[in-house]
C-alpha positions in Angstrom: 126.2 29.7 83.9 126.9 33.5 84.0 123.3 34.3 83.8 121.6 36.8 85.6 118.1 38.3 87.6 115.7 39.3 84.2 118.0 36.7 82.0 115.2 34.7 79.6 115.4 31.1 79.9 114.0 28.5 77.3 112.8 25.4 78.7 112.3 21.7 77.2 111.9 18.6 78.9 113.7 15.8 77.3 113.6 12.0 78.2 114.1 10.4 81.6 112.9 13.3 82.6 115.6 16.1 82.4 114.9 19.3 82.2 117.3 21.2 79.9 117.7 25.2 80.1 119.1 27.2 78.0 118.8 30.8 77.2 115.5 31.6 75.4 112.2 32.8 75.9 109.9 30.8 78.0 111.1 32.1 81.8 113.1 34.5 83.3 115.9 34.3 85.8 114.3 35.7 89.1 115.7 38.8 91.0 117.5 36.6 93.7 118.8 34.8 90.9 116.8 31.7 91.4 115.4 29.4 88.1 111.6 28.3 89.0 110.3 25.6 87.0 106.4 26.3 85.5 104.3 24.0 87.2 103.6 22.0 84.0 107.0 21.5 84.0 107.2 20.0 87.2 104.1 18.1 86.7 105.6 16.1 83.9 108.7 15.8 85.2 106.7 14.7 88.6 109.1 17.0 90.5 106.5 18.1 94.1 107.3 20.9 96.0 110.3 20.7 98.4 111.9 17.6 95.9 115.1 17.4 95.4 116.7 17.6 92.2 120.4 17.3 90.3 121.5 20.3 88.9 124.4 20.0 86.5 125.9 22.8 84.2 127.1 22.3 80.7 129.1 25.2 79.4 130.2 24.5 76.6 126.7 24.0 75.4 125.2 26.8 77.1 122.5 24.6 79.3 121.8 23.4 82.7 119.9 20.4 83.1 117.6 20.1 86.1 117.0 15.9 87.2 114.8 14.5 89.3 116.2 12.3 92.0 114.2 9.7 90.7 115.9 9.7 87.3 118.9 9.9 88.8 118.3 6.5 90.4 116.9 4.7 87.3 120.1 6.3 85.7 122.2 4.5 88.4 120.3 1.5 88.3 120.8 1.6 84.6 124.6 2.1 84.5 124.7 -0.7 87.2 123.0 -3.0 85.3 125.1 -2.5 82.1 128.3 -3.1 84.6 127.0 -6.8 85.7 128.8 -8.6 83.3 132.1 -7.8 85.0 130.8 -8.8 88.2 133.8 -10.9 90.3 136.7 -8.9 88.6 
């Protein structure tokens, strides 16, 4: 994303749960250069220490979005699920 240590981050958690960052207020970008999620955030995203998560850059809008494995798999199941009508092709 081009950001850097000290950048300010704004934080919101949208459905699924994904967490979308984009430059703001709420955190800042640490001086290793690392994002850390508040622990309400994790909490409602029910991210526990040491989980792994999908992180995915959009540029052109300026965010990263931060997903939960587990979202990722309901997203998956999801996209499956909407693919079973052409099951046998």
């Amino acid at each position: 994303m081009g950001w850097s240590a000290g950048q300010a981050v704004e934080l919101a958690v949208k459905p699924g749960p994904i967490v979308v960052a984009r430059t703001g207020r709420t955190v800042h970008i640490n001086p290793r250069g690392h994002l850390r999620l508040p622990l309400s955030v994790r909490r409602r995203c029910r991210i526990a220490a040491g989980d792994r998560v999908l992180v995915a850059a959009n540029r052109r809008r300026g965010e990263l979005l931060v997903i939960p494995m587990a979202t990722v798999d309901d997203m998956a199941v999801l996209y499956r699920q909407s693919d079973d009508g052409g099951a046998g092709r």
